[in-house]
C-alpha positions in Angstrom: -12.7 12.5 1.2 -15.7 10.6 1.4 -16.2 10.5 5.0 -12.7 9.4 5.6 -10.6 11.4 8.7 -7.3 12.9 8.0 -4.9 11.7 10.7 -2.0 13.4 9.7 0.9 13.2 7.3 3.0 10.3 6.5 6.7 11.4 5.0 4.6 14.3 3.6 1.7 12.3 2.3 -1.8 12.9 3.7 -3.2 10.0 5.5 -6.8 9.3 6.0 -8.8 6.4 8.3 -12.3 5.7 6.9 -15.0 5.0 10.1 -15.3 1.6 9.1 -11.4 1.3 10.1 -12.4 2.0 13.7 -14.8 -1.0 13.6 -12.1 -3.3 12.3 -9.8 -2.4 14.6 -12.3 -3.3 17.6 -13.0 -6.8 16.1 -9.3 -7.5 15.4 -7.9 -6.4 19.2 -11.1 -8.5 20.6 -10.0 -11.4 18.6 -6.8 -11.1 19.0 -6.8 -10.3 23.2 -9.5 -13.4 23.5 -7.5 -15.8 21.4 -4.2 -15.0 23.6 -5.7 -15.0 26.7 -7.3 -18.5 25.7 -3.5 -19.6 25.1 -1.6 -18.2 27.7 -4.4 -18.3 30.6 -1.9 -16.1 33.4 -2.4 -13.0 31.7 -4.4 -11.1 32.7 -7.7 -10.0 31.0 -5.9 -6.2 30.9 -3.0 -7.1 29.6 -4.3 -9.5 27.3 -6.2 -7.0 25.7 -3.1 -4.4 26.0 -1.7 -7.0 23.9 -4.2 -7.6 21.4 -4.0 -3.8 20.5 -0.6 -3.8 20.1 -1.3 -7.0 17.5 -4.1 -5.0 15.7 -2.0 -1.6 15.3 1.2 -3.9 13.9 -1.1 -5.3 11.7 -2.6 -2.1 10.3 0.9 -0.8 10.7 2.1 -3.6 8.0 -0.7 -2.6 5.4 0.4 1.0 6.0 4.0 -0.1 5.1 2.5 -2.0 2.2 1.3 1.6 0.6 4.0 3.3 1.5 6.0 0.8 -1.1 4.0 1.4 -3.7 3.9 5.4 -3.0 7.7 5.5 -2.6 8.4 4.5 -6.0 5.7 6.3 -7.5 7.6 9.3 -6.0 10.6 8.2 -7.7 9.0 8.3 -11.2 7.8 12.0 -10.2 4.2 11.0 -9.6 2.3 12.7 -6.5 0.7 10.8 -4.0 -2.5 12.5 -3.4 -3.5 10.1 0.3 -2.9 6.8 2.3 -6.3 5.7 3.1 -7.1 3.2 5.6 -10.5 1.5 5.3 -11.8 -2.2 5.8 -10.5 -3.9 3.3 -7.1 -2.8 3.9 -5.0 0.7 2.5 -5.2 2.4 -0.6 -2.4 4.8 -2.0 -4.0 7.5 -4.5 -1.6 8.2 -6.8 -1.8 11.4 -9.3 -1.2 9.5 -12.7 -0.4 6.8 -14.1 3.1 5.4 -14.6 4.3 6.6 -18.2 5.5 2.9 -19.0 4.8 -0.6 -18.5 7.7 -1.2 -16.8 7.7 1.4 -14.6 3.6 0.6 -13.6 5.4 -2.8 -13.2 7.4 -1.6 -9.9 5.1 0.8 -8.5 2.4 -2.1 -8.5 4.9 -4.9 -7.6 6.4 -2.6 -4.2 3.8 -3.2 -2.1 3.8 -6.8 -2.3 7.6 -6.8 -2.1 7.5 -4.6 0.9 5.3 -7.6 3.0 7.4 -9.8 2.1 10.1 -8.1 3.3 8.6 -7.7 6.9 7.6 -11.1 6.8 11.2 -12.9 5.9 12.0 -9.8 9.2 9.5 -10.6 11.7 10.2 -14.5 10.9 14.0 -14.3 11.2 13.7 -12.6 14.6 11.5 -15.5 15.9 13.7 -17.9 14.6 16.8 -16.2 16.3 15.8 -14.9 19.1 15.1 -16.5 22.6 11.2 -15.1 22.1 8.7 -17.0 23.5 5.1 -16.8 25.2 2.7 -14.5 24.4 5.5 -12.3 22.3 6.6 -15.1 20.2 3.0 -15.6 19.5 2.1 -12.2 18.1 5.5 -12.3 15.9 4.2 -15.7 14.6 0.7 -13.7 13.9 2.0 -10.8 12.4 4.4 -12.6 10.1 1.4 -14.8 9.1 -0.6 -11.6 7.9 2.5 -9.7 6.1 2.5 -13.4 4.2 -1.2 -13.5 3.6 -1.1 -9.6 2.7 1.7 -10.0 -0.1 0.0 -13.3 -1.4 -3.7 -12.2 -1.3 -2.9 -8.8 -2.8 -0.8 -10.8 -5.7 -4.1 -12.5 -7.3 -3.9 -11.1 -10.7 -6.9 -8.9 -11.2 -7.7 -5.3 -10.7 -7.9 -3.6 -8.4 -5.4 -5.7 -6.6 -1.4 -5.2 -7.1 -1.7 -8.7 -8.9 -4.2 -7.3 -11.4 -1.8 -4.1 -11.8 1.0 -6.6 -12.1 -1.0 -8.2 -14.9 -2.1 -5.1 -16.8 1.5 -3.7 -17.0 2.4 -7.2 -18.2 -0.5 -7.4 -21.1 0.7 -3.5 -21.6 3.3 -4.3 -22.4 2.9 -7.4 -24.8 0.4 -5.0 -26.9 1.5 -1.6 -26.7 -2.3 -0.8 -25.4 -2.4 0.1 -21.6 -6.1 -0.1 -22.0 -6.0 -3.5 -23.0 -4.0 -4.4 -19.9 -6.5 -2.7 -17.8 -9.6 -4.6 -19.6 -8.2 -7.6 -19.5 -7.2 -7.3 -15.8 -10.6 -6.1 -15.0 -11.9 -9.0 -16.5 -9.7 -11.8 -14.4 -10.8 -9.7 -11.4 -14.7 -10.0 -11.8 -13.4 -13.6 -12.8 -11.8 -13.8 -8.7 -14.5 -11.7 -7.7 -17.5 -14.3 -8.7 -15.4 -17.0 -7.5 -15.1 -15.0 -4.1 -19.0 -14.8 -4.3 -19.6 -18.0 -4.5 -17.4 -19.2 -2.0 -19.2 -17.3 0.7 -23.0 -17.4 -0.5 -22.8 -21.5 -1.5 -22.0 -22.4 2.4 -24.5 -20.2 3.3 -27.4 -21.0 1.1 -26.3 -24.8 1.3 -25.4 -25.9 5.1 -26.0 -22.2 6.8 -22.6 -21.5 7.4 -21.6 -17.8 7.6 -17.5 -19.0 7.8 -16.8 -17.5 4.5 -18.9 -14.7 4.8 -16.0 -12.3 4.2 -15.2 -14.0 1.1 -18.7 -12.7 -0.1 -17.8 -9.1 0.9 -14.3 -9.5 -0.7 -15.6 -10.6 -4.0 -18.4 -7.5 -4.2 -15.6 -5.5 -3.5 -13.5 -6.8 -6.1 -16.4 -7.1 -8.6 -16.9 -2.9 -8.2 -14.1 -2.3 -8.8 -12.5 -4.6 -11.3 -16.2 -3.4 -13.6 -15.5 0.1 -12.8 -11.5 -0.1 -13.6 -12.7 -1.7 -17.0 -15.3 1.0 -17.4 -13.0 4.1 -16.9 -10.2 2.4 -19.3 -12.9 2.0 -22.0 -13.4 5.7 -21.4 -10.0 6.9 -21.8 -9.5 4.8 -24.4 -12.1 6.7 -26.4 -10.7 10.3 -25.7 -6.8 8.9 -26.5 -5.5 11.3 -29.1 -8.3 13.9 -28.6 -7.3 17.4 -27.8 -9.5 20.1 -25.2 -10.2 21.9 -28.8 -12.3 18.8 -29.9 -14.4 19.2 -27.2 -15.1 22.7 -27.5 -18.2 24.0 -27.3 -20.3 25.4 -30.4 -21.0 29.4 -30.3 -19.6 29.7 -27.4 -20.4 32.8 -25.0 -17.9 35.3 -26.6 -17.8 39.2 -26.5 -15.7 42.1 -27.7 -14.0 44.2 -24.8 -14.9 47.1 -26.3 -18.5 46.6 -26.6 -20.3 48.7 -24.4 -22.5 47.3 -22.2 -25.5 48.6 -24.1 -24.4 46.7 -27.5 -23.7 43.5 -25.3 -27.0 43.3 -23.7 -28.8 44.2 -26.7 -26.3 41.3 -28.7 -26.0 38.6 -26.0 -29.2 39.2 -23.5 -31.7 40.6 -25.0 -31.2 38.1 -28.1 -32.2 35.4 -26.4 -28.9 33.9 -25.4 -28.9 31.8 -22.0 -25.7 31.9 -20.8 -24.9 33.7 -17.4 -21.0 33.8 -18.3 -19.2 35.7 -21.3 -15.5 35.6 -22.0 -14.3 38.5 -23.4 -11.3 39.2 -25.9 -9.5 41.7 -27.2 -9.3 43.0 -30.8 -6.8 40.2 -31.9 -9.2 37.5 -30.0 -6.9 36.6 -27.3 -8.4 36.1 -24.1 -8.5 39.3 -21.5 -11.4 38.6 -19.1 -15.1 37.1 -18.3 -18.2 39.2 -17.5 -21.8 37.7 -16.2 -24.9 38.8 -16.7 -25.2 40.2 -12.8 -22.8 42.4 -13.7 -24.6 44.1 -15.3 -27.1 45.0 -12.0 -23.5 46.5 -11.1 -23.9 49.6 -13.1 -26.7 52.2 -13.7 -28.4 51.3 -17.2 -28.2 55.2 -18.0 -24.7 54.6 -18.0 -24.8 51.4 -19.6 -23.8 53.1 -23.3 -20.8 54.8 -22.5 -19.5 52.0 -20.1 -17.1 49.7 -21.9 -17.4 45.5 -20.9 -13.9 45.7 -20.2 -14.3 48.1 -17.8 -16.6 46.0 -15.8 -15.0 42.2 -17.1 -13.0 40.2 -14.3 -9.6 39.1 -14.8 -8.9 35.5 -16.0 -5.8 33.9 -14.2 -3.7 31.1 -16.4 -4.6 28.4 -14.2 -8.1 28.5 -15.0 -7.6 28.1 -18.8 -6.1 24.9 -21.4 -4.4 24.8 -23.9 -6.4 23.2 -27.1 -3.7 21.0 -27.8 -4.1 19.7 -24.7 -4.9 15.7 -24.4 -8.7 15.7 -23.8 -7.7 13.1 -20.8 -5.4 15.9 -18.7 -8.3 17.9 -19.0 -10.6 15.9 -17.5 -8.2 15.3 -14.7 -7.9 19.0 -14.2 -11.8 19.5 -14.3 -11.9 16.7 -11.6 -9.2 18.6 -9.6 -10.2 22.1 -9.7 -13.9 21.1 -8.9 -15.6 23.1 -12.2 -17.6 22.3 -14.9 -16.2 24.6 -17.5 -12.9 26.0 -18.8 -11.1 28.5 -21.5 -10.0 26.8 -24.4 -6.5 29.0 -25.4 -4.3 28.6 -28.1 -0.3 29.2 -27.5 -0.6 32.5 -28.5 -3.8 33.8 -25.9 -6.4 33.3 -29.0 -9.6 32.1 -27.6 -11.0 29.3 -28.9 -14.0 28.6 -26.9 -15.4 27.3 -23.8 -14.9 23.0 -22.7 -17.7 21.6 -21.2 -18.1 18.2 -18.9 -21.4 17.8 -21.4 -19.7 18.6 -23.9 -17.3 15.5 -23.2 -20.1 13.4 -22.0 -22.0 14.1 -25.6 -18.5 13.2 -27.5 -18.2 10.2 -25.5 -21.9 9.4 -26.6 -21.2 10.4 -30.5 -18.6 7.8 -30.7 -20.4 5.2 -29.3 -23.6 5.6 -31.8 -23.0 2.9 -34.5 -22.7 5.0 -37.9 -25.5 5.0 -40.6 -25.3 2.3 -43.5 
């Protein structure tokens, strides 16, 4: 997944580190170890830096928690959790789908800030009632400091934040349109994002001050994403109410079972046709099988006129074909998920329609976006 590690599961759910975590987690335990041994100068520097790991694994172990909220009631609405992924800005819980309601996006985006806030109001009650003190008392006081920073900072309303998830279910919900929620959430992210920017680059370019130098990487980050959120909900918005039929492909490469492989080379091949994969169907046009052109290599040409294509066709399994009435959206996800470029295009009864192409999508996408003729 992108370079990331997998670790390991987490109540079932795979959990990935990206490299850059590693690098974070150096700089935190240094800072952490160098800033209590500055305050409490009998530790040693060994234990000090024992210490400061322990500080940066609670810490990492809170944003963990933090996904874990929002994948727990994701599971209750019967949505998988494809990963956990630890990187440098924090975690990340890939979910399958979306929630099917506002309401229900509501919880699953609001859980993770609900969770740090639960661990803070924890880790501050047991400072406040127990005889802590020292060097303990001080990383309770830190790690209640980030839970509180985590729920707050992640609570900015715009994507791809929890805030901006907050909002969009909100504006969802108001308008009936969850692509409206997501563009206008987008939007009040890039708005954070620029602000972000500027906060880091001004004291730079102004007094050379690289203090708020991570507020310039948080606002890039947030500018990606919040344009990229806003791109892939003008997308879908697009291809709401389309079906896989509407996308399939013109003349698509189709051949009788019962051609022989003379008659479909002479038909298909020889004819000019460049495709390197037929599906084949029977005499009522429901789908049996697909043949390619190497096949053909397969079998002596002297024997090509007596040999029948479905003699040499491959078998087609169900979960390699849609159904045309099929949102056109579901079939994109399952293009994404299968990792192929083209699928069978079945009615309910096993009638072939045709072939569904990623091009074909991407020219559908294009034909809607041309502005008609006066």
């Amino acid at each position: 997944m992108n370079g990331t590690i997998r670790v390991g599961n987490l109540f079932g759910i795979p959990f990935y580190i990206h490299p850059s975590w590693f690098l974070v987690l150096g700089l935190v335990t240094w800072s952490y170890s160098s800033g209590l041994a500055a305050q409490f100068p009998q530790l040693s520097a060994g234990l000090a830096l024992i210490l400061g790991l322990m500080t940066a694994l609670m810490l990492f172990a809170s944003v963990v928690a933090h996904e874990l909220g929002h994948s727990f009631v994701a599971i209750r609405q019967g949505i998988d959790v494809k990963s956990i992924t630890l990187f440098i800005f924090g975690g990340l819980a890939s979910l399958e789908k979306e929630s099917k309601t506002p309401g229900e996006a509501f919880w699953v985006a609001i859980a993770g800030p609900l969770v740090s806030l639960l661990l803070f109001g924890i880790v501050t009650a047991i400072s406040l009632t127990t005889p802590v003190s020292g060097p303990l008392a001080a990383i309770l006081g830190v790690l209640a400091a980030v839970n509180l920073a985590l729920a707050l900072f992640n609570l900015i309303p715009g994507l791809p934040l929890d805030g901006g998830n907050i909002l969009k279910a909100i504006v969802w919900k108001i308008t009936g349109n969850p692509y409206k929620g997501v563009t206008f959430a987008s939007a009040v992210g890039q708005i954070f994002g620029w602000v972000a920017v500027l906060s880091g680059i001004l004291p730079l370019l102004l007094f050379g001050s690289f203090g708020n130098f991570w507020n310039l990487l948080v606002g890039f980050f947030l500018l990606q994403n919040a344009g990229n959120a806003a791109q892939f909900a003008r997308v879908q918005e697009k291809l709401t109410g389309l079906t896989a039929e509407d996308a399939v492909t013109a003349n698509s490469p189709i051949v009788s079972a019962n051609l022989t492989l003379r008659e479909f080379a002479d038909e298909q091949v020889v004819s000019g046709q460049n495709w390197h994969r037929y599906l084949v169907t029977d005499d009522d046009g429901q789908l049996v099988g697909a043949i390619a052109t190497d096949n053909l290599r397969t079998i002596p040409t002297a024997l090509w006129s007596e040999t029948l294509v479905k003699q040499v066709m491959r078998p087609i399994t169900e979960s390699t074909t849609v159904q045309s009435d099929q949102p056109l959206l579901e079939v994109i996800q399952l293009l994404e998920q299968q990792k192929v470029s083209v699928l069978p295009v079945i009615r309910d009864n096993g009638v072939l329609v045709g072939i569904l192409e990623k091009a074909a999508i991407i020219r559908l996408l294009q034909s809607q976006t041309q502005p008609n003729p006066a």
